[in-house]
C-alpha positions as semicolon CSV with decimal commas, in nm:
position;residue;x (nm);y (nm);z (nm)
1;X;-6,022;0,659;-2,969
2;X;-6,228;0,702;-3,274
3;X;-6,112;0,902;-3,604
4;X;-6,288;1,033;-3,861
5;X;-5,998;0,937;-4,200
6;X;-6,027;1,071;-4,542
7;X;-5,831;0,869;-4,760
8;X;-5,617;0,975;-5,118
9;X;-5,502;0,694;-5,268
10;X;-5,227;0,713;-5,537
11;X;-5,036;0,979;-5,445
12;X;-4,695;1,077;-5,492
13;X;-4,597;1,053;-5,119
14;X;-4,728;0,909;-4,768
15;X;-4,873;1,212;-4,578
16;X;-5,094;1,237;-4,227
17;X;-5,244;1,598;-4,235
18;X;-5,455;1,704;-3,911
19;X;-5,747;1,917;-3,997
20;X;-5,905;2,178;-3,751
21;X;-6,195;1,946;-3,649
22;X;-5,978;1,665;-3,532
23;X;-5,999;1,435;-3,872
24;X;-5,737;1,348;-4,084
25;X;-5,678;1,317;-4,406
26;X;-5,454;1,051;-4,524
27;X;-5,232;1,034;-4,864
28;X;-5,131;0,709;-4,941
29;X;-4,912;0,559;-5,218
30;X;-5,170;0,240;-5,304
31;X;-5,354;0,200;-5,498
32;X;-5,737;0,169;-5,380
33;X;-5,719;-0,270;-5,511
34;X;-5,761;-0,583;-5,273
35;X;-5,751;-0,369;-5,015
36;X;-5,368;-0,264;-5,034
37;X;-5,494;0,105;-4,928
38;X;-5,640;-0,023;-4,585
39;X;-5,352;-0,199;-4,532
40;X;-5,117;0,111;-4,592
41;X;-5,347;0,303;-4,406
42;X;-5,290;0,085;-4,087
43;X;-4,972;0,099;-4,123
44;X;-4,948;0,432;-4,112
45;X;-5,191;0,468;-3,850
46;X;-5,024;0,265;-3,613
47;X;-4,678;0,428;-3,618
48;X;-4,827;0,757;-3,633
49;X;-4,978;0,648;-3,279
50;X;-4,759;0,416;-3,179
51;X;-4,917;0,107;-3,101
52;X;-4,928;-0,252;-3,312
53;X;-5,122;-0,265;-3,616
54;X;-5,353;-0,534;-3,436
55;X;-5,515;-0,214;-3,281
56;X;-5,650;-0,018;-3,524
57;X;-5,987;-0,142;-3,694
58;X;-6,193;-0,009;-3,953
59;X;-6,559;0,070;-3,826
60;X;-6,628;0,236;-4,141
61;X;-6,557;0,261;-4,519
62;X;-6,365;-0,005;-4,609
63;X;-6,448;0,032;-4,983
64;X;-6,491;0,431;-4,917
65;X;-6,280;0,747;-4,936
66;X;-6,439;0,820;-4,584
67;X;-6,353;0,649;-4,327
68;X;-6,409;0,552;-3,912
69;X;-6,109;0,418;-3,788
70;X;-6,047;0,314;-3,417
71;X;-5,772;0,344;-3,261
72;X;-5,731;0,102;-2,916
């Protein structure tokens, strides 16, 4: 399954909103350095859907607000 992720980095707290199109937009604690954002991101993605962190990928925007994230 493919998503369509907006990302907020440095925020206050960990969030997964749904929008009405199906995206999501994502608050995360990290900031957006060495990649410590994608790796909350995953984190969160994969006990939001419950599966192992080894399947979700990045398609898209790994140095972007916007990303396309799939989900195996």
């Amino acid at each position: 399954m493919k998503k369509s992720i907006k990302v907020k980095p440095n925020s206050k707290k960990q969030a997964i909103i749904e929008e009405e199109d199906g995206s999501l937009t994502v608050h995360l604690k990290s900031p957006p350095v060495d990649g410590k954002a994608n790796k909350e991101l995953v984190e969160l993605l994969a006990k939001k859907f419950d599966v192992p962190k080894s399947h979700i990928s990045i398609q898209v925007g790994l140095s972007g607000r916007n990303k396309l994230v799939n989900i195996e």
